[in-house]
N, C-alpha and C positions, 0 to 999 in steps of 0.2 A: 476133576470136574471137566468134563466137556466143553466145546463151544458155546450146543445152545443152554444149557443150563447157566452158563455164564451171561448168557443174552435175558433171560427170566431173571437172572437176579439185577442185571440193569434198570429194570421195573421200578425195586426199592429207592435207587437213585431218583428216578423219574418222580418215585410219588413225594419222596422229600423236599426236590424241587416243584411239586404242583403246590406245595406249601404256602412258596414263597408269594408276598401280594404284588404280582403284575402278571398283567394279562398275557404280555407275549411269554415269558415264561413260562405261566401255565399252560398256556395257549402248545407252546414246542414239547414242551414234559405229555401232554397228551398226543401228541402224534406221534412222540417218539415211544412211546408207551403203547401205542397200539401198533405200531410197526413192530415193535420188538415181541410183543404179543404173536404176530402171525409169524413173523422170522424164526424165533425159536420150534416152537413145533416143525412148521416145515422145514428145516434146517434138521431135525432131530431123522423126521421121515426120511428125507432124502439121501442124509449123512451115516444113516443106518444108525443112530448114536441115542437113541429112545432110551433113558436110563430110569432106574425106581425113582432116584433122588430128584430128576428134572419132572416125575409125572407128579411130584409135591411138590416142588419148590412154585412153579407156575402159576397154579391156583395160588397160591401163598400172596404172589406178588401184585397177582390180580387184585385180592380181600384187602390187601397195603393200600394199593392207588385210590379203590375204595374207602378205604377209610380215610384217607388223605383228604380224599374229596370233602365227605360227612365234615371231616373240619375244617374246612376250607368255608362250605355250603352252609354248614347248621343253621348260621342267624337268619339265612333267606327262604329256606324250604318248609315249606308245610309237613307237618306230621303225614298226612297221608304220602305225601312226596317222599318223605324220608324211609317209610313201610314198603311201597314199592319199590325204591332204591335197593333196599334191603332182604329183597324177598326170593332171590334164588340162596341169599345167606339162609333165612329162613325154612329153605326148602333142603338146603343141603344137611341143617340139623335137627327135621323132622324126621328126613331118611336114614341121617345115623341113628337116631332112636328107635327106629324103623328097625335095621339092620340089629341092634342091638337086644330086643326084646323079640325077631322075630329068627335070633344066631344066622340072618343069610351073611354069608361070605361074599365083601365087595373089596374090588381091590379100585385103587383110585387112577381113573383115567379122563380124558375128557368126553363131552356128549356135546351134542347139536344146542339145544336149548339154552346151553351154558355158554358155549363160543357165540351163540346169537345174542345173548343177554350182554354178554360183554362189551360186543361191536354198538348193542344200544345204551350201555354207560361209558361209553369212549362219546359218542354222538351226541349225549345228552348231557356230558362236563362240556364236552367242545361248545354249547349252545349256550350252557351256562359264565362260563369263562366270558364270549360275545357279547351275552349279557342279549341274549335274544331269547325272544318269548320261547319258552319247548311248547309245542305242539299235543291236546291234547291225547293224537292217536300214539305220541312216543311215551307216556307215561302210561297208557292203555296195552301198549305191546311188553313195555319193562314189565308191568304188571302179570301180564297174560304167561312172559318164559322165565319171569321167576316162577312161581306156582307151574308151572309144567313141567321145569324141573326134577319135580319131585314126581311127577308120577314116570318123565322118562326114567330116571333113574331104577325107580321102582321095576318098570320095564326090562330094563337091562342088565338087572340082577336077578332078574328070573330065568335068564338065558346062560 
């Protein structure tokens, strides 16, 4: 196992500790989780060290911190709140069914819409964790690159 794929699996840690109830905890488990988010990749680019096993493990750790969150958040978030949280999830498993019913061959990599969606659930725990109101246009933009998601994907499998 390489560096960065050791750096993605740090994530796991992070999201076990955004578990824990205190704010500065969570508060550090998410900055260190989104640093280690951009570190791995570029660390992978730079290092020439791009392995199959770190282009899954990554996403993996990302869907962890997420879910970490959802139980962290459940008791506070509005069902709509919790659908747009969960809506590049959604998109990623309408385009496996996609993939599956339509035989395209995709192999798993990252895309724009999905590193964007991240950086806005890194931004919208961090806001929560504050305990500061999230802003209607960040629930408007989770929403907007979850669902596009799926069509970039869609996109990128036709090439």
């Amino acid at each position: 196992m390489n560096l960065p794929t050791l750096i993605s699996c740090s994530r796991g840690f992070f999201a076990l500790a955004f578990l824990v109830e205190s704010p500065l905890i969570r508060t550090v488990a998410i900055v260190l989780a989104a640093l280690s988010d951009f570190l791995d990749g570029y660390l992978a680019r730079r290092l020439g060290q791009i392995s199959r096993l770190g282009t899954i493990i990554d996403p993996i750790m990302d869907k962890l911190f997420v879910l970490a969150a959802l139980v962290t958040f459940w008791p506070v978030l509005e069902l709509w709140q919790i659908m747009l949280l969960l809506s590049r999830e959604m998109s990623l498993l309408l385009f496996y069914g996609y993939t599956r019913i339509t035989q395209v061959k995709w192999q798993v990599r990252s895309f724009w819409s999905g590193k964007i969606m991240t950086t806005l659930q890194f931004i919208l725990l961090f806001l929560l964790v504050q305990n500061i109101v999230v802003p209607a246009l960040l629930w408007a933009l989770i929403g907007m690159f979850g669902i596009s998601s799926f069509f970039e994907l869609r996109r990128l499998s036709a090439t």
